[in-house]
C-alpha positions in Angstrom: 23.5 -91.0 112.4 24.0 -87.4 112.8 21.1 -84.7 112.8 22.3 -81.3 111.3 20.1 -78.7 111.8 21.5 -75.5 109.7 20.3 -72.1 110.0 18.6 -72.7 113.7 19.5 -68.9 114.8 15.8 -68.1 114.7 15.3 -69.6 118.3 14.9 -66.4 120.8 14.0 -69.0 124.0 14.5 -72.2 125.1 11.3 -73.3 127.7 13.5 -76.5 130.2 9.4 -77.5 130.1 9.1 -78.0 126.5 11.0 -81.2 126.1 10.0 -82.6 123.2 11.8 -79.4 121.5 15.2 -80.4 124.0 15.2 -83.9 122.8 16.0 -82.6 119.4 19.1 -80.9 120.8 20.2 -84.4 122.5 21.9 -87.5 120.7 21.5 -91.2 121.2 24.1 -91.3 123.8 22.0 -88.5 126.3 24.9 -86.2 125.3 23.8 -82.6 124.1 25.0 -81.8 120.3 27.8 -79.5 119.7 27.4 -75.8 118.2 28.3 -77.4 114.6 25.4 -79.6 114.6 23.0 -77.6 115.7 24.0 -74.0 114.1 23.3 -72.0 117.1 25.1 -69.0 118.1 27.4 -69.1 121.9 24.5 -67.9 123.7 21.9 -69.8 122.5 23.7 -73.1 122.7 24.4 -71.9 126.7 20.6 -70.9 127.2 20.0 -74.3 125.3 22.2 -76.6 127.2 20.7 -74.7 130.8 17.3 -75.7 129.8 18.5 -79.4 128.7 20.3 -79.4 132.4 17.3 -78.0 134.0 14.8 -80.6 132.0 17.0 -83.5 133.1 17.5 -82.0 137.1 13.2 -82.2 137.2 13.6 -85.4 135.4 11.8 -84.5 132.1 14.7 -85.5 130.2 16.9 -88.9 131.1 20.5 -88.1 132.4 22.0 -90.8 130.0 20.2 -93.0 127.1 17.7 -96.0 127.8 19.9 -98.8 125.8 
């Protein structure tokens, strides 16, 4: 079960406190999705995956999933 998100290049920051927009950007496993799934450019999936590393570091966001 795969989320796609097309067309996401519209996304200027990415706020490590806001995680209820990270959790979109992380799969079942606690892994974060790849550039093809979520359709952002190189930088925005670094500044994304800095913010998801951050969230997780403050514990905002779980390392891995809750299974």
């Amino acid at each position: 079960m795969a989320k796609i998100f097309k067309y996401r290049t519209d996304v200027a920051y990415f706020d490590y406190k806001d995680f209820k927009t990270l959790q979109r950007y992380v799969n079942t496993y606690g892994q974060i999705e790849t550039r093809k799934k979520t359709g952002l450019s190189e930088t925005q999936q670094r500044r994304l995956a800095t913010a998801i590393k951050r969230a997780r570091h403050i514990a905002l966001l779980p390392f891995v999933a809750n299974n």
